[in-house]
C-alpha positions in Angstrom: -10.3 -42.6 -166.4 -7.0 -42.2 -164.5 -8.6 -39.0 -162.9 -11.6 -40.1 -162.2 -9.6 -43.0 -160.1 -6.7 -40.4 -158.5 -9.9 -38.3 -157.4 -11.3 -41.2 -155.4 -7.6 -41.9 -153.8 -8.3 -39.1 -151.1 -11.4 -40.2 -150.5 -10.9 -43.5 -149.5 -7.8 -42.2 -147.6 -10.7 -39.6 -145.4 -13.0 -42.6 -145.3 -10.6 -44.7 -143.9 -9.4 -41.6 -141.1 -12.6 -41.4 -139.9 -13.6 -44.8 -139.6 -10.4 -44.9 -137.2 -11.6 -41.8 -135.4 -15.4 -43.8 -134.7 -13.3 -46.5 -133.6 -11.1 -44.8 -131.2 -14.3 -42.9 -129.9 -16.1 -46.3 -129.7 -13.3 -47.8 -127.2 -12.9 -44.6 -125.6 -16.3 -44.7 -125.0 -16.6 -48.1 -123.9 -14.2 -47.8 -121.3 -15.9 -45.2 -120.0 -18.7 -47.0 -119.5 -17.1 -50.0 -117.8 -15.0 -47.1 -115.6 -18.8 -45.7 -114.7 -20.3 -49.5 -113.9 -17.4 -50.0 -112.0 -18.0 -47.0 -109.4 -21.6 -47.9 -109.6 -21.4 -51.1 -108.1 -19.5 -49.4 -105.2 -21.2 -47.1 -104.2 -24.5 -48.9 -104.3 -22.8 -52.0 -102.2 -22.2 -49.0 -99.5 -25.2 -47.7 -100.0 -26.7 -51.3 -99.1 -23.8 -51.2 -96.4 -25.2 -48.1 -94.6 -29.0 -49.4 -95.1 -28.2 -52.5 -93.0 -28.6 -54.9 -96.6 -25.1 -56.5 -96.2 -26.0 -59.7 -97.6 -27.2 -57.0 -100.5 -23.7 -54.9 -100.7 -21.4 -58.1 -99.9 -22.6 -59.3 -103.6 -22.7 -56.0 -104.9 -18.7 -55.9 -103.6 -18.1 -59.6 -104.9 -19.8 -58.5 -108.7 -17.4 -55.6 -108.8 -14.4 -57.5 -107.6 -15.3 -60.2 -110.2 -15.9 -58.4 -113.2 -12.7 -55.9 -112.6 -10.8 -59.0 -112.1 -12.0 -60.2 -115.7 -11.1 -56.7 -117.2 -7.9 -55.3 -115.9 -6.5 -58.9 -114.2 -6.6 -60.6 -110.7 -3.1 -58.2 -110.0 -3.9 -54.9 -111.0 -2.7 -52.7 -108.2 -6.2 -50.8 -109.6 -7.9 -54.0 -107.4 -6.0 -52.5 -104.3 -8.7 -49.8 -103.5 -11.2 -51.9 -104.1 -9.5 -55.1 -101.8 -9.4 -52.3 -98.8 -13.1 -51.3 -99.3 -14.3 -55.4 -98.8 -12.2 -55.7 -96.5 -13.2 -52.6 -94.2 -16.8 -53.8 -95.2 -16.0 -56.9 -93.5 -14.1 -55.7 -90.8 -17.7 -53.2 -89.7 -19.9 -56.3 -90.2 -17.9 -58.3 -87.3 -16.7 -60.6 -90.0 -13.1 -60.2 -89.3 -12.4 -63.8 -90.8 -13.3 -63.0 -94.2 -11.5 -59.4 -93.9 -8.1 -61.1 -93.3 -7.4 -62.7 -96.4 -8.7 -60.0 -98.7 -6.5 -57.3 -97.0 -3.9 -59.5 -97.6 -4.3 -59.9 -100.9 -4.1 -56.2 -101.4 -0.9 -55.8 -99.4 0.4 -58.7 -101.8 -0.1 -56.9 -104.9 1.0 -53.1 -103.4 4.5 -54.7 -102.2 5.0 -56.5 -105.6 3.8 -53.4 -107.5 5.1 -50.3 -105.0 7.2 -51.8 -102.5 6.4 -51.5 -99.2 7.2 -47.7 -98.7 5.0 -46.7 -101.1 2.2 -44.6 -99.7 -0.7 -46.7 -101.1 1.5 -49.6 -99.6 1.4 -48.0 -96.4 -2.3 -47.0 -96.4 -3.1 -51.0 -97.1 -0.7 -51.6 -93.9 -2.9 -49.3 -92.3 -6.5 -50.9 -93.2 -4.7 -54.5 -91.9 -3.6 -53.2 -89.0 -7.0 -52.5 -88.0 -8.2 -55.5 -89.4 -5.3 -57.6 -87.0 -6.7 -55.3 -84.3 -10.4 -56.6 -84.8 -9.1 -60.1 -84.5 -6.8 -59.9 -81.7 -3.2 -59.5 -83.4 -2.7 -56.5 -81.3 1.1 -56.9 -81.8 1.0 -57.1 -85.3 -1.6 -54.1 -85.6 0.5 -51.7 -83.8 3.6 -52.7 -86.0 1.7 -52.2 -88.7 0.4 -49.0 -87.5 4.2 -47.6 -86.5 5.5 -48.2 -89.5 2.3 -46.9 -91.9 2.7 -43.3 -89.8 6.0 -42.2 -91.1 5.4 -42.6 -94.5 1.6 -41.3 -94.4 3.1 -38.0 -92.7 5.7 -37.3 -95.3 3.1 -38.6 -98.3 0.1 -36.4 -97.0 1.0 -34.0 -94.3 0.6 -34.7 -90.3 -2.4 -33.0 -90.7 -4.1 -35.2 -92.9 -7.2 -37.8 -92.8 -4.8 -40.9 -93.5 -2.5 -40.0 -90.3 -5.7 -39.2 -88.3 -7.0 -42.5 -88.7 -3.8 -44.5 -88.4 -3.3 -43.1 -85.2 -6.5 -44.2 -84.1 -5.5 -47.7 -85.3 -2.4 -47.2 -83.4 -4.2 -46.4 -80.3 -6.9 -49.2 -80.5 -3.5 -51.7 -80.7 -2.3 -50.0 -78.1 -5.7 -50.6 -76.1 -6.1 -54.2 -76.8 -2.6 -54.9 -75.2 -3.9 -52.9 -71.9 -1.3 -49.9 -72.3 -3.4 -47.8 -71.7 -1.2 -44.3 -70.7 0.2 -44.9 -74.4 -3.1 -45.3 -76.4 -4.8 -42.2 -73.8 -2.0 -40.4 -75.3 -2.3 -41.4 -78.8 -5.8 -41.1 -79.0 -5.3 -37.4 -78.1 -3.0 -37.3 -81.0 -5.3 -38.3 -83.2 -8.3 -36.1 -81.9 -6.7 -32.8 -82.0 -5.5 -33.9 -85.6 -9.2 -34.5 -86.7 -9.9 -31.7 -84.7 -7.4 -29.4 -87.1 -9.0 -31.2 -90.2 -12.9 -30.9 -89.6 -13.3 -28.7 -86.7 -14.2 -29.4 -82.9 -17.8 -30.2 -83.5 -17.8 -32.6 -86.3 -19.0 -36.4 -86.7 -15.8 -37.3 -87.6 -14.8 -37.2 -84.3 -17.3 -40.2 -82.0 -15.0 -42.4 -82.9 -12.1 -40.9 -81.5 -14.1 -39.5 -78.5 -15.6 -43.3 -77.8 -12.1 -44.7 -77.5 -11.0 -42.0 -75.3 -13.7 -43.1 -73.1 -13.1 -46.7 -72.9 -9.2 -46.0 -72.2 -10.2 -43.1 -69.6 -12.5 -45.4 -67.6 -9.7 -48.1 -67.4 -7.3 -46.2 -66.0 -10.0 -44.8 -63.6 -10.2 -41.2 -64.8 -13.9 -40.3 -63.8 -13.8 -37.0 -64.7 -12.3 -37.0 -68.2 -14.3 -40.1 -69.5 -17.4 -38.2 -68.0 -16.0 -35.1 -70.2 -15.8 -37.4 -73.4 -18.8 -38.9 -73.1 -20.8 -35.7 -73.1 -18.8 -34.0 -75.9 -19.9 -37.0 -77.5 -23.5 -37.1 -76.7 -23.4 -33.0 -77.6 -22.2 -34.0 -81.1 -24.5 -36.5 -82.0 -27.3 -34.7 -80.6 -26.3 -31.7 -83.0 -24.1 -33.1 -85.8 -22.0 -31.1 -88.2 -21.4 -33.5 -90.9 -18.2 -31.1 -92.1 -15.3 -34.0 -92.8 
């Protein structure tokens, strides 16, 4: 009798293991799932984006920030990648006013999370100032800008997609104030640092080359704005995705 109960000690004891193994694999599981449906939403609210359905991907956008907001909380610096998609979603569908408070939200959390120097911080800063830019804080949006580029550089490289595009925020800033020597000369910057990154005949570059443009023909420079505008046309008519 005694044996026949010592023998079923180790069982229980195995049973009992690998009902905690199902249930780690079931959570594990589980979160992978939600991890999956999170990126899903995402990418199909872009997808909506880029198809011209943005009544379509702004709920898609609001589902995802909803139900992540239920499942890790409203301050989860995991939120701020998500904050800077909306609000860049906003900012390309002209609705600057609804961009503005969701940026901020994001910078909110990075400074109370990272601080300010952080370089998620700093690529938040970035998004605003472009955001600041759309709605006429031009002063604000090159601050912004400045103080983003240091810590971008020394966080990813000078060569790097971040610093590319925050100098192209810096230059628009620079634009909307009518300086237009300094943002001519910061666009540059920011076109041969693109051109480093994807090479000289890539998509990635119109928006740079369209800026350059604008500033060119306000300070009168015929030639040159004639010269960007065809490099431009030549790219689009043969595009090389690369970057």
């Amino acid at each position: 009798m005694n044996s026949s109960i010592n023998d079923q000690k180790p069982l229980a004891k195995r049973r009992r293991k690998r009902i905690v193994i199902l249930e780690i694999i079931t959570v594990i599981v589980l979160l992978a799932s939600i991890e999956v449906y999170f990126d899903l939403l995402d990418r199909l609210a872009i997808v909506f984006h880029h198809l011209g359905y943005d009544r379509a991907a702004e709920t898609l956008f609001r589902q995802g920030l909803f139900v992540q907001e239920r499942v890790r909380g409203k301050d989860n610096p995991e939120l701020i990648g998500l904050l800077n998609g909306i609000a860049y979603f906003y900012y390309e569908s002209d609705q600057g006013e609804k961009a503005l408070p969701v940026i901020e939200r994001s910078e909110a959390i990075c400074d109370v999370k990272f601080g300010p120097k952080d370089p998620r911080c700093a690529w938040t800063a970035s998004y605003k100032s472009l955001i600041d830019d759309d709605i006429g804080n031009f002063v604000e949006a090159e601050r912004l800008a400045r103080e983003s580029l240091p810590i971008l550089e020394t966080a990813y490289g000078k060569q790097s997609y971040a610093v590319a595009t925050t100098l192209n925020r810096l230059g628009l800033a620079l634009e909307g104030q009518s300086r237009f020597p300094e943002a001519e000369s910061t666009f540059l910057q920011a076109l041969a640092t693109r051109e480093a990154l994807y090479g000289p005949n890539s998509e990635s570059l119109l928006p740079v080359l369209n800026n350059l443009t604008r500033v060119y023909t306000e300070e009168r420079k015929d030639r040159e704005a004639a010269a960007t505008r065809r490099r431009a046309a030549d790219i689009s008519a043969n595009p090389n995705p690369r970057g």
